[in-house]
C-alpha positions as CSV (number, residue, x, y, z in Angstrom):
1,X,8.4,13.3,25.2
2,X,7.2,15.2,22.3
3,X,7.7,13.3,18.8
4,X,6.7,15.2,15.2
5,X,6.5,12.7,12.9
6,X,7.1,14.4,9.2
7,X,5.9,11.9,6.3
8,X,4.5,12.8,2.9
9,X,2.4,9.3,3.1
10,X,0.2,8.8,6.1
11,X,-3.8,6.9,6.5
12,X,-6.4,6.7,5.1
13,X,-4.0,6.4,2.4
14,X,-3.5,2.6,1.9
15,X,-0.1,1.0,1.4
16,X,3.0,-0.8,3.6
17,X,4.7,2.8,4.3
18,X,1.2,4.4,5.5
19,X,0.7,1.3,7.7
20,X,3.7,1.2,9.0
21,X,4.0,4.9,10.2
22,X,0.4,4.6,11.5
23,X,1.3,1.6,14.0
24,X,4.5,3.3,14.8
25,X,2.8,6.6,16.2
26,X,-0.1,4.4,17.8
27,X,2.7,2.1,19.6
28,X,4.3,5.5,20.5
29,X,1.3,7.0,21.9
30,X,0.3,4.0,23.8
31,X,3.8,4.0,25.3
32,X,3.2,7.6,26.9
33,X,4.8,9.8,24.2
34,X,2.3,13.0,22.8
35,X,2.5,12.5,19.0
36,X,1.8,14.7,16.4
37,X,1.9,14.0,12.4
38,X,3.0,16.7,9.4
39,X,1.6,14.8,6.1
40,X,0.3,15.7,2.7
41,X,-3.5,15.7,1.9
42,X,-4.5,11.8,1.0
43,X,-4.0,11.0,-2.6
44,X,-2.0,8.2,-3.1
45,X,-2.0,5.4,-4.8
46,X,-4.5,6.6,-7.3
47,X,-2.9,10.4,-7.7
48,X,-6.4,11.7,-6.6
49,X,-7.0,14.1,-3.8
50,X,-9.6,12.8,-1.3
51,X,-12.6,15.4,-1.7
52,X,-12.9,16.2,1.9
53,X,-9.3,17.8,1.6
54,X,-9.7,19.9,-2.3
55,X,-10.1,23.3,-2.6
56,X,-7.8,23.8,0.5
57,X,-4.4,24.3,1.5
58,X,-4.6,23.0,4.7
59,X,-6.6,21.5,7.2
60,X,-6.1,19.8,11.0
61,X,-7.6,16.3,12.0
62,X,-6.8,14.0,13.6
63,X,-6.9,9.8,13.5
64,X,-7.3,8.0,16.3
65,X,-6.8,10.7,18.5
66,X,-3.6,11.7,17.1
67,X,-3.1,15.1,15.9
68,X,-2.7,15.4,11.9
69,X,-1.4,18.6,10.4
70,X,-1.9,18.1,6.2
71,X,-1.1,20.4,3.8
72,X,-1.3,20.8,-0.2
73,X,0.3,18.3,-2.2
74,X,0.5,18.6,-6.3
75,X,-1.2,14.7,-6.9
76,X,0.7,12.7,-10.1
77,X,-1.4,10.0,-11.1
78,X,1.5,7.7,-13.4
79,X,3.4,9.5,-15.5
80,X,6.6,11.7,-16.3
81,X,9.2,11.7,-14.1
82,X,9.2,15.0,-13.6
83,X,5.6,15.5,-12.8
84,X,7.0,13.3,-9.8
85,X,9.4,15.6,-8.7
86,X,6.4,18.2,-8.6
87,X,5.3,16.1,-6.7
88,X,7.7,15.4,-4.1
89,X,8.7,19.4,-4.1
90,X,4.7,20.9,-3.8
91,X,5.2,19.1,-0.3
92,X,8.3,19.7,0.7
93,X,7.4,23.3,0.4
94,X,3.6,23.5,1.7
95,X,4.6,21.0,4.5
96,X,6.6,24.5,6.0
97,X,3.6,25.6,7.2
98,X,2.3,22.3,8.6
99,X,5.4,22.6,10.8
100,X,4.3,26.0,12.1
101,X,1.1,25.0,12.7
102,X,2.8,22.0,15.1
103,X,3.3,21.8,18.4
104,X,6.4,22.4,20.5
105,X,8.6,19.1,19.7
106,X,11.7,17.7,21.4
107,X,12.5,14.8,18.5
108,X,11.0,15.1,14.9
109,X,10.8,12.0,13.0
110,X,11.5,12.3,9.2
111,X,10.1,9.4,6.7
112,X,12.6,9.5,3.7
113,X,11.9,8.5,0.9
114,X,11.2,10.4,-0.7
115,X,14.5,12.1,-0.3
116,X,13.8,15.8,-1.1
117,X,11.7,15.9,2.2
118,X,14.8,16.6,3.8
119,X,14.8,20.3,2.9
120,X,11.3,20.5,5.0
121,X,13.4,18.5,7.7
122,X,16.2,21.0,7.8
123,X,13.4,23.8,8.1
124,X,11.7,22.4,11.1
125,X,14.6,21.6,13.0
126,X,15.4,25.3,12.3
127,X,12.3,26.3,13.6
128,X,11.4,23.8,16.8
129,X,15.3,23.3,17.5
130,X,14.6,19.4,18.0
131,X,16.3,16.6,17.1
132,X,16.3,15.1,14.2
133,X,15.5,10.9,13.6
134,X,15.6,9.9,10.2
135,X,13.9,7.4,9.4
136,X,15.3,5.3,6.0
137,X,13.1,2.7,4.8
138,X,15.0,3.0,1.6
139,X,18.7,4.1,0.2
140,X,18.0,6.2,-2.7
141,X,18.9,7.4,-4.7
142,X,21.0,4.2,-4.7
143,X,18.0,2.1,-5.2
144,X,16.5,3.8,-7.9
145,X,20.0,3.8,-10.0
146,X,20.6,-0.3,-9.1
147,X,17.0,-0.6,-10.6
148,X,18.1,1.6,-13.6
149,X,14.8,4.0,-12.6
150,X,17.1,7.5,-12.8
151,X,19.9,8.1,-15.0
152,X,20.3,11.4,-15.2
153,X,23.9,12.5,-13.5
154,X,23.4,15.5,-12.2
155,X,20.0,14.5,-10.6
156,X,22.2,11.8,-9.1
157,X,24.5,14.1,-7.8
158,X,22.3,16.6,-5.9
159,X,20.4,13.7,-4.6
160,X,23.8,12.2,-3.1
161,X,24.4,15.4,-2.0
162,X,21.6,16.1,-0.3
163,X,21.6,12.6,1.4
164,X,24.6,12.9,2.5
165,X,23.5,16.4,4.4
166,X,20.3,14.7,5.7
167,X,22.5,11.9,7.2
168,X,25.2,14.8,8.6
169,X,22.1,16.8,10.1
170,X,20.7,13.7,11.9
171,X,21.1,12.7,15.4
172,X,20.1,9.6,14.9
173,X,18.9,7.5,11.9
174,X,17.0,4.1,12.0
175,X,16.6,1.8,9.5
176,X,14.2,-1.3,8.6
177,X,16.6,-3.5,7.7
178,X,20.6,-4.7,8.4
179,X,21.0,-4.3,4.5
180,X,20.9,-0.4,5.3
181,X,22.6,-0.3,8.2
182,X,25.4,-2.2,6.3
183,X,25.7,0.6,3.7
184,X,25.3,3.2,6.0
185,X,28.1,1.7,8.0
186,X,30.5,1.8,4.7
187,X,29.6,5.2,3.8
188,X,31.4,5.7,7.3
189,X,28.2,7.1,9.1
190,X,29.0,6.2,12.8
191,X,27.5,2.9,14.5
192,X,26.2,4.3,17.3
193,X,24.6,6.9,15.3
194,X,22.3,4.2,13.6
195,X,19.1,2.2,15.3
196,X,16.7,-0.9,14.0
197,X,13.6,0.0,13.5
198,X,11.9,-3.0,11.1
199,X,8.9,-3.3,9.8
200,X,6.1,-5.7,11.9
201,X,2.7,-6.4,12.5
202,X,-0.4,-6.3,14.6
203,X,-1.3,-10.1,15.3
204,X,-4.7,-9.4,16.6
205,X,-5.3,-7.5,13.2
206,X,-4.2,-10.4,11.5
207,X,-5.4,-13.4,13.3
208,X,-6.1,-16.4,11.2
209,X,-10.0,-16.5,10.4
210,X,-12.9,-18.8,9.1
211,X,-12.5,-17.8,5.3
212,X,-14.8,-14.7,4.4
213,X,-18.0,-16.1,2.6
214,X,-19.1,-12.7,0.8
215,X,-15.3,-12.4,-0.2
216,X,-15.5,-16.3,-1.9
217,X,-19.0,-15.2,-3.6
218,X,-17.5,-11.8,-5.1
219,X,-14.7,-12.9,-6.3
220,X,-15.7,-16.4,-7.7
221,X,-12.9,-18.0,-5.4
222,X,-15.2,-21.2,-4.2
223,X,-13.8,-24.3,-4.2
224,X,-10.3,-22.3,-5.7
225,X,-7.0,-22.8,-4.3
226,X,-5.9,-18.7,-3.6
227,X,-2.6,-17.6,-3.6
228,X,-2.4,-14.0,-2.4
229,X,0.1,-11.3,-3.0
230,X,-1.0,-7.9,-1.0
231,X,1.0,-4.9,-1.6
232,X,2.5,-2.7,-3.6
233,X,3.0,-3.5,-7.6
234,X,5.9,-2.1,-8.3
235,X,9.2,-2.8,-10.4
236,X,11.1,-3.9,-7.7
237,X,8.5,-6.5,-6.9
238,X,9.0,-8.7,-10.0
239,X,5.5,-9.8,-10.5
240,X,5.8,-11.3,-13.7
241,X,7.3,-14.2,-12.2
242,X,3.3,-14.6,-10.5
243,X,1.4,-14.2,-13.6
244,X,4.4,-16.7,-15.8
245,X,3.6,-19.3,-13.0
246,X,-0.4,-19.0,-13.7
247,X,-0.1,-19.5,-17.2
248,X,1.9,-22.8,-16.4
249,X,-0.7,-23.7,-14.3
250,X,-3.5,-22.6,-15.5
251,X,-4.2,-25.6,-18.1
252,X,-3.8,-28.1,-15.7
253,X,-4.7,-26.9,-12.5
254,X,-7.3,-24.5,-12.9
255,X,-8.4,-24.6,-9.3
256,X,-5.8,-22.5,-8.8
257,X,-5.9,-18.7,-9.1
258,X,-3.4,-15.7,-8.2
259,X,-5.1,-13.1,-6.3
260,X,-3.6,-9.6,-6.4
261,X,-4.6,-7.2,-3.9
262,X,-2.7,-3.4,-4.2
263,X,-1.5,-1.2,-6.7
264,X,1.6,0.5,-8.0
265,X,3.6,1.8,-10.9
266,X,3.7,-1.8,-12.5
267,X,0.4,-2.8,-12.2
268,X,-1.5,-1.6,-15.7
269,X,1.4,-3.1,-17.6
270,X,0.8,-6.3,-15.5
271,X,-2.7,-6.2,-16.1
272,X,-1.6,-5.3,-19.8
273,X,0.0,-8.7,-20.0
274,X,-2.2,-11.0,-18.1
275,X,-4.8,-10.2,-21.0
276,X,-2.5,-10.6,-23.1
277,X,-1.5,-14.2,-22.0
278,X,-5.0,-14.8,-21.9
279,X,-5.2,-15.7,-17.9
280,X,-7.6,-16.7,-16.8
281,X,-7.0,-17.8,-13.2
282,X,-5.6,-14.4,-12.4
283,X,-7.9,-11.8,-10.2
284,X,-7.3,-8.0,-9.5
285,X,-8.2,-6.3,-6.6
286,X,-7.4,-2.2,-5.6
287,X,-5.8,-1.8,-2.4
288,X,-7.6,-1.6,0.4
289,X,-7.8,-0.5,3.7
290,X,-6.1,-2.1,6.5
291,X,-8.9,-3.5,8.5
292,X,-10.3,-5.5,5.7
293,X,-6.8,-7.2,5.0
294,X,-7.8,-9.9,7.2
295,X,-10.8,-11.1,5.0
296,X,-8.4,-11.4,2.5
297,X,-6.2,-13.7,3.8
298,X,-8.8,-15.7,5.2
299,X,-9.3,-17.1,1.8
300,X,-6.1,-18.0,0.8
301,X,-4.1,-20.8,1.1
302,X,-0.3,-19.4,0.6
303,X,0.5,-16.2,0.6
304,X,3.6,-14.5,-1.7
305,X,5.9,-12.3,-1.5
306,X,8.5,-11.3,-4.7
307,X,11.2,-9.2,-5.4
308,X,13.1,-8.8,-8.9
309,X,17.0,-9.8,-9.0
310,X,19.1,-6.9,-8.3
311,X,22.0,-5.8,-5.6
312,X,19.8,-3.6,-3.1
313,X,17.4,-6.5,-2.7
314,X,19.8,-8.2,-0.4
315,X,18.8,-5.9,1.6
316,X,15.1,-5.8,1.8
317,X,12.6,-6.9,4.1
318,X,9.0,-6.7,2.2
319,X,6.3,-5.4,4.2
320,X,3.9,-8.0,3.1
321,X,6.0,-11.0,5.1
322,X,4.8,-10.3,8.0
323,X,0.8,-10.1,7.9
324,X,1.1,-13.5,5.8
325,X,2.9,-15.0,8.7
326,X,0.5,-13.6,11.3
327,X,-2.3,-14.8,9.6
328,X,-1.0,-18.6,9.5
329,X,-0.6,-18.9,5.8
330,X,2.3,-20.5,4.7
331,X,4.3,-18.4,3.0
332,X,6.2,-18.5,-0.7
333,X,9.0,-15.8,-0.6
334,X,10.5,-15.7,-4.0
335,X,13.9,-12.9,-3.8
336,X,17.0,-13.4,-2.1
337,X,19.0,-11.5,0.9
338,X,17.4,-10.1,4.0
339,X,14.1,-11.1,3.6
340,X,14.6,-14.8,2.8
341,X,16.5,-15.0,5.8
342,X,13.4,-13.6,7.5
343,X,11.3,-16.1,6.0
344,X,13.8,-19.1,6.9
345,X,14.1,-18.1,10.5
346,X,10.4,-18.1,10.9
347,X,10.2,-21.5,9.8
348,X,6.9,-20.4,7.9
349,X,7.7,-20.6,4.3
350,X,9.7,-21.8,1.4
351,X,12.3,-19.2,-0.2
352,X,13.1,-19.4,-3.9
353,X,15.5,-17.7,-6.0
354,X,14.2,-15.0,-7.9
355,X,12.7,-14.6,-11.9
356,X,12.0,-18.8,-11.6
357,X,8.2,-19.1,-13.0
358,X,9.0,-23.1,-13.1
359,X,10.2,-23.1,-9.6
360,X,7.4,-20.9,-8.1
361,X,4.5,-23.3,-9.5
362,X,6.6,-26.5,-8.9
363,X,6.3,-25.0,-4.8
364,X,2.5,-24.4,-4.9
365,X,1.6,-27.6,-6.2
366,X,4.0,-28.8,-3.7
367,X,2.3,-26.9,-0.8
368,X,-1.3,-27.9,-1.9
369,X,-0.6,-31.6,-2.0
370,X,0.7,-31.5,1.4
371,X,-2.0,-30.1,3.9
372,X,-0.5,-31.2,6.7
373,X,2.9,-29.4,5.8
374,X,0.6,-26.1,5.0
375,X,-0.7,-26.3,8.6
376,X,3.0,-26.4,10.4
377,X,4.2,-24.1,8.9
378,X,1.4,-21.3,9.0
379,X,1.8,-22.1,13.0
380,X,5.1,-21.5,13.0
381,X,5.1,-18.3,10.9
382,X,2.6,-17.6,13.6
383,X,4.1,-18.0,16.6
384,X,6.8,-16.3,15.5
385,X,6.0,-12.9,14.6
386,X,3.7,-12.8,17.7
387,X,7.4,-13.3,19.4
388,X,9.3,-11.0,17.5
389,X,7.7,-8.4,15.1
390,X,5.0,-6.7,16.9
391,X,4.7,-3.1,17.1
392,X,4.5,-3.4,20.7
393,X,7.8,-5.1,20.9
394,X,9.5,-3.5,18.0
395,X,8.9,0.2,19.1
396,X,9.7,-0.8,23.1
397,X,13.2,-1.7,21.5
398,X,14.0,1.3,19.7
399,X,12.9,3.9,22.2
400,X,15.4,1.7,24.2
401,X,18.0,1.4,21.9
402,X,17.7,5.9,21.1
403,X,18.4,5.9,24.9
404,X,14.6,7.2,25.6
C-alpha cells in the first residue's frame, strides 16, 4: 500500500504533532506500507528556517529512510494573526508542487490543523486520485473560538465551511481522541466513516533511567526535587497554575523547582511573569529533540501535565501523558475530561481540577513525602502504556479498523 502523508509540521522540527506523525509513518513503514511525506521546510517553533533548507524552494530528503518532499513555507516567529495565516497559506500553496514531485499514492493522509491545508488536500486527491484520511488532532475552528483566540465572523464562517468540505471529501477521518469523535458524531458525520487513532509512545525511548549527571550539573538540579512539564506552552495549557504553585512553595520548600522543557505562544509572557514573581525555583529549557527527552525525565520526580478550563478540553488527550507514564514517573494531571480519564485508568497519577495553584502544591508535597506511593504508581503508569499506547499497537489497530 502506498500512503502520502501531507503535514505542514514534520522532524527535525521538535514538538508533540512532529513526534507523533514521525512514529506513525515509522510504525507504517515497519508494518510493510512504502511511505512518503509532503511537509514544509523546518522552522517551527522558533519561526526560523533551518539553513540547510534557505534560499530554496524545494528540496527532497529523506529521514530514516523515508522519503521527505519539503517545500517553501513563509516562517512567523509570534506575532499578528494574520502574519499566521501567511503562514498557513505560503504552504498550502507551495506544498502543490511537493505533491507532484510525489510518488503514485493509493491513500493520502492529511494532518489538520491547520485547517487551510485542506485546499492542498483537495489538489492532490485531484491529482493522484487517492483516497483521502484526514487526520483531526484538533476541531477548529471550534477550539480556537471556545478559547476566545478568533473572533472575527466571517473568518469563522469560511473556516466552518471549509471544514465541513474537508470532512464531505474524506473517506475516512481519524481522530486522537473520543471527545472528537463525539462532535464529529453530532455534526452527523457517519460512524463508520470515523477511526481512533490516539496519541502513544515508544517505551524503549522512554524507559526509566539512572538520572542524567551532566543534566543535574547544568541545570543546578542536585539534591532538587524536579517536577517536569515537556511540551508545548501554549494558552490552552494553563501554565500559570505551575508557576502560582512555585511561588507557594518556594519559601518553604525550596528543594523543589518546576522544570519547563518546550516552547509555544505563551511561553515569553510566562517567563514575563516568573520574573516578575520573583521565582526562583523555576527553570527554562527550549525544546528539544526527541532522543534527549529521556535525560530529562530521568531527573525528575513527577511529571505534569495542565490544561486551562474550557469546553473543548473534555475532550483532550495531551501528548505529554504518555512519555511521563513510560518513563515511571508518577504523574500530576491537572484538567478535566478525556485526559483525566486517561490518567485514572492508568493508575499512574493524581488528577486535579483545573486553575487550583493550592491544590497542585498540596499534591506534590503529598507525592514527595510518600516515596513508596511515587514508586507504585510510576510502575503502573508503566506497565500500562507498554499495554496499550504504543505505536506498534496503536497503528496495528487502525490499519485494522480502515479495513487495510
Amino acid at each position: 500500500m502506498r500512503i502520502l502523508m501531507l503535514t505542514q509540521y514534520f522532524p527535525p522540527e521538535k514538538g508533540a504533532a512532529q513526534v507523533r506523525l514521525f512514529e506513525v509513518a515509522k510504525a507504517l513503514r515497519a508494518q510493510g506500507h512504502n511511505i512518503e511525506v509532503v511537509t514544509a521546510f523546518p522552522n517551527y517553533p522558533n519561526g526560523i528556517i533551518a539553513p540547510e533548507y534557505r534560499g530554496k524552494f524545494f528540496m527532497k530528503d529523506s529521514l530514516e529512510g523515508i522519503p521527505i518532499y519539503r517545500t517553501w513555507i513563509y516562517p512567523v516567529q509570534r506575532g499578528k494573526f494574520w502574519k499566521r495565516l501567511l503562514n498557513y497559506f505560503s504552504f498550502v500553496f507551495s506544498a502543490f508542487f511537493g505533491v507532484l514531485k510525489a510518488g503514485k499514492a493509493d491513500y493520502i493522509f492529511v494532518e489538520s490543523p491547520p485547517l487551510f491545508i485542506g485546499y492542498t488536500m483537495f489538489f492532490a486527491k485531484w491529482v493522484k486520485g487517492a483516497k483521502i484520511i484526514l487526520n483531526v488532532s484538533d476541531l477548529w475552528p471550534e477550539s480556537a473560538v471556545s478559547l476566545g483566540l478568533v473572533t472575527n465572523k466571517r473568518l469563522i464562517a469560511l473556516a466552518e465551511g471549509l471544514e465541513q468540505r474537508m470532512y464531505k471529501t474524506s473517506w475516512k477521518i481519524s481522530t486522537q481522541t473520543t471527545g472528537i469523535i463525539d462532535s464529529l458524531k453530532v455534526r452527523g458525520i457517519p460512524a463508520e466513516k470515523v477511526v481512533f487513532l490516539p496519541n502513544g509512545v515508544d517505551p524503549d525511548l522512554f524507559a526509566p533511567i539512572a538520572p542524567d549527571e551532566l543534566l543535574l550539573e547544568d541545570l543546578q538540579l542536585r539534591e532538587k526535587y524536579v517536577i517536569l512539564y515537556a511540551g508545548t506552552m501554549g494558552y490552552a495549557h494553563g501554565l500559570e497554575v505551575a508557576l502560582q504553585a512555585a511561588r507557594l512553595l518556594e519559601k518553604d520548600y525550596p528543594e523543589i523547582v518546576f522544570l519547563l522543557v518546550g516552547d509555544g505562544s505563551e511561553k515569553p509572557r510566562l517567563m514575563d511573569l516568573a520574573r516578575e514573581m520573583n521565582l526562583t525555583n523555576v527553570r527554562w529549557v527550549d525544546f528539544q529533540p526527541i532522543t534527549e527527552m529521556q535525560r530529562y525525565y530521568s531527573v525528575a520526580r513527577i511529571s505534569l501535565s495542565t490544561l486551562r478550563r474550557y469546553k473543548l478540553a473534555e475532550g483532550v488527550r495531551p501528548s505529554k501523558v504518555f512519555p511521563g507514564l513510560a518513563s515511571a514517573k508518577p504523574l500530576i494531571y491537572v484538567g478535566e475530561g478525556e485526559g483525566a480519564k486517561v490518567v485514572e485508568e492508568s493508575g499512574g497519577g493524581v488528577v486535579l481540577p483545573p486553575e487550583e495553584p493550592r491544590l497542585l502544591a498540596e499534591a506534590i508535597l503529598k507525592l514527595k513525602q510518600d516515596p513508596e506511593l511515587c514508586q507504585k504508581l510510576g510502575e503502573q503508569g508503566r506497565d500500562f502504556v507498554i499495554k496499550h499506547y504504543s505505536w506498534k499497537s496503536i497503528v496495528s489497530h487502525w490499519l485494522q479498523d480502515l479495513g487495510l
